[in-house]
C-alpha positions as CSV (number, residue, x, y, z in Angstrom):
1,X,46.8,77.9,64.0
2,X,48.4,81.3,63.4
3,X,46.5,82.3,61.6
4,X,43.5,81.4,64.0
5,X,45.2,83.4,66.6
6,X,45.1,86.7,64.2
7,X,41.3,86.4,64.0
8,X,40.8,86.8,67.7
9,X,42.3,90.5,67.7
10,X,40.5,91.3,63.9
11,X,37.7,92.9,65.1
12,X,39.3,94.9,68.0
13,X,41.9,96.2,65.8
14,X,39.9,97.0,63.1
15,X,37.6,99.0,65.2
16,X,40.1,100.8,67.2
17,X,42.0,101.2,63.0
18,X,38.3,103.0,62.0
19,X,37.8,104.7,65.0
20,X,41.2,106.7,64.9
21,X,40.9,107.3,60.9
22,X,37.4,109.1,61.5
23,X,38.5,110.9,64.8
24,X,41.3,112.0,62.5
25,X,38.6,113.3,59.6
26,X,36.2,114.6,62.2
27,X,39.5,117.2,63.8
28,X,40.0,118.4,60.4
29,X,36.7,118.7,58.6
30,X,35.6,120.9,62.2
31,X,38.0,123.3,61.4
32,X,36.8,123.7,57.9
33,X,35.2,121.7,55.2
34,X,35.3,119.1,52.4
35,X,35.8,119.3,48.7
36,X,35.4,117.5,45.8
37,X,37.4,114.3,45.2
38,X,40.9,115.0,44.6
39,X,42.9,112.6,41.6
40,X,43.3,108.9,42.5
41,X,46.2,107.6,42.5
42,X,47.2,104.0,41.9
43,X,47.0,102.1,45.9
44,X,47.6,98.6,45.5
45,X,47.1,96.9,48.8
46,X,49.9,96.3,50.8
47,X,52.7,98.0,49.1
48,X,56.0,97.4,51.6
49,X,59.1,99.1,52.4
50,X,61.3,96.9,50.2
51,X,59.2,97.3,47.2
52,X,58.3,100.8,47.6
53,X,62.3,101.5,48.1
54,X,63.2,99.8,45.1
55,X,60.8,101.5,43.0
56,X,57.3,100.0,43.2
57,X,59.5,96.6,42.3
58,X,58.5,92.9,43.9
59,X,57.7,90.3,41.4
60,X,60.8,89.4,40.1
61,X,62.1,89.1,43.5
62,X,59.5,88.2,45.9
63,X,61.7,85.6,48.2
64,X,59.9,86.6,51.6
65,X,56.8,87.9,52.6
66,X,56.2,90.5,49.4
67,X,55.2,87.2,48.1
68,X,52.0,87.1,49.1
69,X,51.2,90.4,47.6
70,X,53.5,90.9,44.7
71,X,54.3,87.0,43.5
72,X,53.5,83.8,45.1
73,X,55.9,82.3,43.5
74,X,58.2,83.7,45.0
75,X,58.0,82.2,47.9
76,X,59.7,79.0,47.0
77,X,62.9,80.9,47.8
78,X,62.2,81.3,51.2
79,X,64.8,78.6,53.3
80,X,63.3,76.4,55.4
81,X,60.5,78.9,57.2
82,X,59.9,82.8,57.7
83,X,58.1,84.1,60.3
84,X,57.1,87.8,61.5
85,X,54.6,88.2,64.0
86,X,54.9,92.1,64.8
87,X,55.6,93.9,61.7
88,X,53.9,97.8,61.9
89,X,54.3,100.5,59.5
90,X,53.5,103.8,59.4
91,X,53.9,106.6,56.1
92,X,52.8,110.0,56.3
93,X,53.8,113.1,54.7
94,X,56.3,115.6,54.7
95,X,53.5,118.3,55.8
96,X,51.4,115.7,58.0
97,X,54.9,115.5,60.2
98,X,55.4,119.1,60.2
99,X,51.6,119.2,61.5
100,X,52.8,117.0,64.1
101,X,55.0,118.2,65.3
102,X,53.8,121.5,66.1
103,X,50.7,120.2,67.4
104,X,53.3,118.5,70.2
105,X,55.3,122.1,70.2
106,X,52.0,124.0,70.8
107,X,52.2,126.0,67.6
108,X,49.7,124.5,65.6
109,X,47.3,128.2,66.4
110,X,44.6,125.8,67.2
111,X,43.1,128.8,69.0
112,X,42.8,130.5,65.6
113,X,40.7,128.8,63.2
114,X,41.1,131.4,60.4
115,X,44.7,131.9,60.4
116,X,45.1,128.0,61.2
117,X,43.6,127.2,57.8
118,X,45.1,129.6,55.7
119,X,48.7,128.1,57.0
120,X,47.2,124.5,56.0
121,X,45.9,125.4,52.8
122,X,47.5,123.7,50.1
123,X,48.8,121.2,51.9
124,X,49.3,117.7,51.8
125,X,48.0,115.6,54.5
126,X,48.8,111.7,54.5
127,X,48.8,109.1,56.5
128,X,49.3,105.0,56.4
129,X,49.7,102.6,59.2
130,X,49.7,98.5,58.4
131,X,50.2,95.8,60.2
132,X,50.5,92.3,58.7
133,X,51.9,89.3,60.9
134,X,53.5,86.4,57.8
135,X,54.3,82.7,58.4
136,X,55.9,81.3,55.3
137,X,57.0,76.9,55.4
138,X,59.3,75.7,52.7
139,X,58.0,72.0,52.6
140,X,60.6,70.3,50.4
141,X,62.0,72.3,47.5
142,X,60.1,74.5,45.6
143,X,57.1,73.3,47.4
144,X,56.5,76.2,50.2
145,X,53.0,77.5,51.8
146,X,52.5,80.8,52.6
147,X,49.7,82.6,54.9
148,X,49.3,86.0,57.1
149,X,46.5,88.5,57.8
150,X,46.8,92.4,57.3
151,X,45.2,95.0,58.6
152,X,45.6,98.4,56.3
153,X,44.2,101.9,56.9
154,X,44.9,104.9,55.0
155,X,43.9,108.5,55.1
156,X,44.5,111.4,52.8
157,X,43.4,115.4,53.5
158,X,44.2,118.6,51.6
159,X,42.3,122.0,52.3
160,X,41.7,124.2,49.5
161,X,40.7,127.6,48.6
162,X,41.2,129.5,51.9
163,X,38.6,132.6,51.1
164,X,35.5,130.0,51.4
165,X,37.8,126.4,52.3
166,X,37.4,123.5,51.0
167,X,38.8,120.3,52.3
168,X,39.6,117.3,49.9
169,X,39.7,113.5,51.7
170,X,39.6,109.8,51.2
171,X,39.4,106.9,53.9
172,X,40.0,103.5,53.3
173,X,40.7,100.6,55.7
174,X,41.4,97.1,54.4
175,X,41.6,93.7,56.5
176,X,41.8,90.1,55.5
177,X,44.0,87.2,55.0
178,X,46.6,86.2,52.5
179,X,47.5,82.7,51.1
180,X,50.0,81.4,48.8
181,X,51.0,78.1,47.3
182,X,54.4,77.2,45.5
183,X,55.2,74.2,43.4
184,X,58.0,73.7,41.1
185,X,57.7,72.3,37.6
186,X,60.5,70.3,35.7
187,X,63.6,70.4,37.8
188,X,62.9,73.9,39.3
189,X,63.8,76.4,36.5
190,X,59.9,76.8,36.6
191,X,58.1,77.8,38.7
192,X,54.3,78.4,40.1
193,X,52.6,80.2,42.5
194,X,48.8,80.3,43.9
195,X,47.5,83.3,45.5
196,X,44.5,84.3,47.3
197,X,43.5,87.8,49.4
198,X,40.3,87.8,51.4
199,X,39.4,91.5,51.9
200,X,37.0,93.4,54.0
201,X,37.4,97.4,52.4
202,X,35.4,100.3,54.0
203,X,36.1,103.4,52.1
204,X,34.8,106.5,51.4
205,X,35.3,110.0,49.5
206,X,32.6,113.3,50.2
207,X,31.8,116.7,49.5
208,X,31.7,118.8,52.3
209,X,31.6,122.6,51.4
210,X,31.6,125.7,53.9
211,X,27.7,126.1,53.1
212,X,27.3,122.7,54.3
213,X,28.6,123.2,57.5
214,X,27.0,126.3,57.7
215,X,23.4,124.7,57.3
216,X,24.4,121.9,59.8
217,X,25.3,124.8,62.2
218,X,22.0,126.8,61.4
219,X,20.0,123.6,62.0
220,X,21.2,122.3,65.4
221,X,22.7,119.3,63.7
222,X,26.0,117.2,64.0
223,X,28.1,116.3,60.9
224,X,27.5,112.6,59.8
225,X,31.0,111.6,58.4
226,X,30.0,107.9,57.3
227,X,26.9,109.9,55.4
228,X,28.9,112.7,53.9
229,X,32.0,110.7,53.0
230,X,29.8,108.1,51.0
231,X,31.3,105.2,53.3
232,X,31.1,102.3,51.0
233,X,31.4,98.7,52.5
234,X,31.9,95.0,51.0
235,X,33.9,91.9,50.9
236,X,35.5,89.7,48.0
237,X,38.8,87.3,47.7
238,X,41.2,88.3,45.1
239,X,43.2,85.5,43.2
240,X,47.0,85.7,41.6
241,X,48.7,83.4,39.5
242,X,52.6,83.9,39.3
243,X,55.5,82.6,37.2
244,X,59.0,82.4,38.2
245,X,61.7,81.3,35.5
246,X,64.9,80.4,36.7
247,X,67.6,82.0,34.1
248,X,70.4,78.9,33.9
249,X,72.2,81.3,31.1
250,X,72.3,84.1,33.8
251,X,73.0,81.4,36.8
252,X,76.0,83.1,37.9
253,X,74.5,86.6,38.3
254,X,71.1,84.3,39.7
255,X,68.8,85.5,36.8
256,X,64.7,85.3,37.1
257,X,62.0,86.4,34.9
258,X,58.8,86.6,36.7
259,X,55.1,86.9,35.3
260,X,52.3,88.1,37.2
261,X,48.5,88.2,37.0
262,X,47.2,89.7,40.0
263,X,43.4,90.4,40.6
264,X,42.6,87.5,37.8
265,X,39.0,88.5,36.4
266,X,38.9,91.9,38.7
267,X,38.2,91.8,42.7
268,X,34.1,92.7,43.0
269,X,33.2,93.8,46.0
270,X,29.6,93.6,44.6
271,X,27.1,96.5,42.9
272,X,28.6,100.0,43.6
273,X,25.3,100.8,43.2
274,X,24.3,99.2,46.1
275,X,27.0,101.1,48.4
276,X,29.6,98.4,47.2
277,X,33.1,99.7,46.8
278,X,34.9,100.2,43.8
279,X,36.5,96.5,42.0
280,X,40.1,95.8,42.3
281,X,40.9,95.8,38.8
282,X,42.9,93.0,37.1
283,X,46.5,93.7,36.6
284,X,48.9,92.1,34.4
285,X,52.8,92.7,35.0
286,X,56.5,91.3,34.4
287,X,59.9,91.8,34.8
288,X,63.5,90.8,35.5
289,X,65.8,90.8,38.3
290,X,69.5,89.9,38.8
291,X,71.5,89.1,42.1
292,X,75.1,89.2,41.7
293,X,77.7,88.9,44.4
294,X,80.5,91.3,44.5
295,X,82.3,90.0,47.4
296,X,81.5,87.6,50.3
297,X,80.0,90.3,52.6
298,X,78.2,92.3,49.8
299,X,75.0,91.4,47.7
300,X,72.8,93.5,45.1
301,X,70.1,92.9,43.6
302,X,69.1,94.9,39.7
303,X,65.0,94.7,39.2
304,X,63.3,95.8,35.7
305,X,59.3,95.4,35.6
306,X,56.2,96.7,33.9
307,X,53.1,96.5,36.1
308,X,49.2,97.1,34.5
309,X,50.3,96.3,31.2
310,X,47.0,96.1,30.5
311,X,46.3,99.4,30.9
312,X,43.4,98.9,34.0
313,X,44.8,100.3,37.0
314,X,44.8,104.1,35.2
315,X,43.7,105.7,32.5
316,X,47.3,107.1,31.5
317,X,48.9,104.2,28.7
318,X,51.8,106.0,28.4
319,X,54.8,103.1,29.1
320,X,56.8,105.7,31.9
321,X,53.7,105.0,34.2
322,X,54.4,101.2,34.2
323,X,58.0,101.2,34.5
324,X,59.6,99.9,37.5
325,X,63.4,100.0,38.6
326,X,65.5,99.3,41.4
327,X,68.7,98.8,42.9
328,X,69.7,97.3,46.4
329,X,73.4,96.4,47.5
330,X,73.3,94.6,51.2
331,X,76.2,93.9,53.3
332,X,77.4,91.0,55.5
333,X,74.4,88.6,54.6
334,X,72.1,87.0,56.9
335,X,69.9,84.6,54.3
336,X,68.5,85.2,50.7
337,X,66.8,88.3,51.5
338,X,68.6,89.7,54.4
339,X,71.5,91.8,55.3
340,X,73.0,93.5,58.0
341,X,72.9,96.9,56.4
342,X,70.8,97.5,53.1
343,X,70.5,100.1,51.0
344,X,68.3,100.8,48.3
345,X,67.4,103.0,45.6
346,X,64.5,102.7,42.6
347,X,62.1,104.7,40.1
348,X,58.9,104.1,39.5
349,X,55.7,105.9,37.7
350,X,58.2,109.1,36.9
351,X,59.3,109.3,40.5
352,X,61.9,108.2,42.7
353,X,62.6,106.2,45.6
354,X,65.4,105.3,48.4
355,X,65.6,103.8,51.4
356,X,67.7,101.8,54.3
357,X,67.2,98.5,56.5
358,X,68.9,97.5,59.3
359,X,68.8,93.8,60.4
360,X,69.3,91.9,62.9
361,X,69.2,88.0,62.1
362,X,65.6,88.5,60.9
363,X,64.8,89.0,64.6
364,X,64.8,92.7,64.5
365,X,64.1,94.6,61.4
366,X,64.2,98.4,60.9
367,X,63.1,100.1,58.3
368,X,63.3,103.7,56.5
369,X,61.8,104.8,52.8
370,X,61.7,108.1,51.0
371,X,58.9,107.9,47.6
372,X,56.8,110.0,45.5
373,X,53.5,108.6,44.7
374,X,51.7,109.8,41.7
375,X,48.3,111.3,42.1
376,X,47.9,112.9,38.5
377,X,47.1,110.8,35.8
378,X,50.6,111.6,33.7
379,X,53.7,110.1,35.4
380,X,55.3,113.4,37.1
381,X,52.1,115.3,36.9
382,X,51.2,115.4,40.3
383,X,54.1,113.6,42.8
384,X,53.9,114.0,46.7
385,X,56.4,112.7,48.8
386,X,55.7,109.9,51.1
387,X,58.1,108.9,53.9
388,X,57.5,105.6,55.5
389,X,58.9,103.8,58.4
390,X,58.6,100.2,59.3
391,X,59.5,98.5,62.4
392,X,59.7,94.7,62.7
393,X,60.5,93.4,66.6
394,X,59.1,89.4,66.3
395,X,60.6,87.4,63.3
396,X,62.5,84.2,62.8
């Protein structure tokens, strides 16, 4: 049933979520232009604050929500039930909030096309926003089902080459549901997890150059962004398979190894010759994670994983990509997963991460994370720094 009440808003949101994302394309390509594609980097769908934080870590430690998109079985830790109905986030960039901001001041010298582009030349303009509402049941122990939709868009501009500009971009917006089963084999040092993504992508990357706009100008015409971005639609369901093993020879510090295969037999999306968006690769991954207590009022948490290590989510094999570690030490508990006052730190892909939450019972979550994410294909060959904020107002 909740999820039955998500679908009701789907297609309003999604349409008000694409509508924003071109607007946002259409104010920057009129003040100059579109380049060539600029270096992919590697974006997983629905990467969250926790895991971003702790360095791009989640599968050895999924015990809420992350579940659903980092290790389903994870969620047999989850106590008794764990809802959030209004969880938003929104990442931008460093030059994006500078933008901003002096949009808001009045000193953006929108008046002055020319000298407005050579002060955005070079820069780096990012934005993420993501909503995804979670209900999580614990039905006896180990046994625990898991669902939630998400709605995901993301946005990504840099101008280049201010003599005769050139404007690099990439849209993408994602919606769909998540599911998640749990069972527990043996006595529960094992166990299993089920997962399943439906996902609707629309994405799209173009070539817009000054000559282009030039013509379009020349001829009386208006600038088709779905046409010049190569807007590329479909659908598909992604499945994961996850493996929790309960350390008993690490009990004390609360030991798991965790084994992931997300994506299993790559997401299609159907012929990208046929306008079909690229396939969500399969990706193999695993890792450790520790949870000692150092007093009553203080918990941390020690993650260690390897994600693609089978080399399909980039074209860079060199191990510092697909390393993965973090460090979070929370104080006056609330449940497994939750503390007052959290603070965390990682690396990740040859870059690193922090960030702080502040909880209130679960009820009210806040949110902050500094991270690089990679866009060259070396770890530390192209890093640009991502700051991310995530506000949670409905959860129990």
């Amino acid at each position: 049933m909740l999820l039955a009440s998500f679908d009701c808003t789907s297609t309003l949101l999604s349409r008000r979520l694409r509508y924003w994302a071109v607007g946002l394309l259409s104010l920057v390509i009129g003040l100059t232009a579109v380049g060539t594609a600029q270096a992919d980097p590697i974006r997983r769908l629905a990467q969250n604050p926790r895991g971003l934080a702790l360095g791009g870590t989640g599968m050895s430690y999924a015990d809420d929500e992350m579940g659903l998109y980092y290790n389903p079985a994870g969620l047999a830790s989850v106590d008794n039930w764990w809802v959030e109905l209004l969880p938003i986030m929104i990442e931008t960039s460093p030059d994006a909030v500078e933008f901003g901001q002096n949009i808001a001041g009045g000193d953006a010298g929108l008046d002055n096309v020319s000298g407005l582009i050579k002060d955005l030349a070079g820069r780096d303009f990012h934005l993420r926003a993501m909503y995804y509402p979670t209900a999580i049941v614990n039905i006896t122990d180990g046994f625990t089902f898991g669902g939630g939709a998400f709605f995901e868009v993301e946005v990504d501009l840099e101008i280049r080459n201010v003599a005769f500009p050139e404007t690099e971009a990439y849209y993408r917006l994602d919606q769909g549901q998540a599911y998640a089963v749990t069972f527990p084999l043996g006595e529960g040092t094992f166990l299993t997890g089920i997962g399943a993504r439906t996902i609707k992508r629309e994405t799209g990357a173009g070539t817009i150059t000054t000559a282009k706009l030039i013509e379009i100008a020349d001829s009386g015409e208006s600038l088709d962004i779905t046409k010049e971005l190569d807007i590329r639609k479909g659908e598909t369901t992604a499945y994961d398979l996850g493996f929790l093993w309960r350390l008993e020879s690490f009990s004390a510090l609360r030991g798991q190894f965790a084994m992931v295969v997300q994506n299993v037999g790559d997401a299609s999306f159907g012929s990208v010759k046929k306008g079909a968006p690229d396939p969500i690769p399969q990706e193999i991954g695993f890792g450790w994670s520790f949870r000692p207590r150092f007093t009553p009022i203080i918990n941390g948490l020690f993650a260690l994983e390897f994600r693609d290590v089978g080399f399909a989510a980039t074209d860079d094999d060199s191990i510092d990509k697909r390393t993965h570690f973090g460090i979070e030490v929370g104080i006056i508990p609330m449940d497994i997963s939750t503390n007052l006052v959290t603070f965390r730190a990682g690396y990740g892909s040859g870059q690193v991460s922090y960030g702080l939450e502040i909880s209130l019972w679960h009820s009210f979550t806040l949110q902050y994370v500094f991270y690089g994410q990679e866009y060259g294909e070396l770890a530390g060959d192209d890093p640009r720094e991502r700051q991310l904020l995530q506000i949670n107002l409905l959860g129990f």
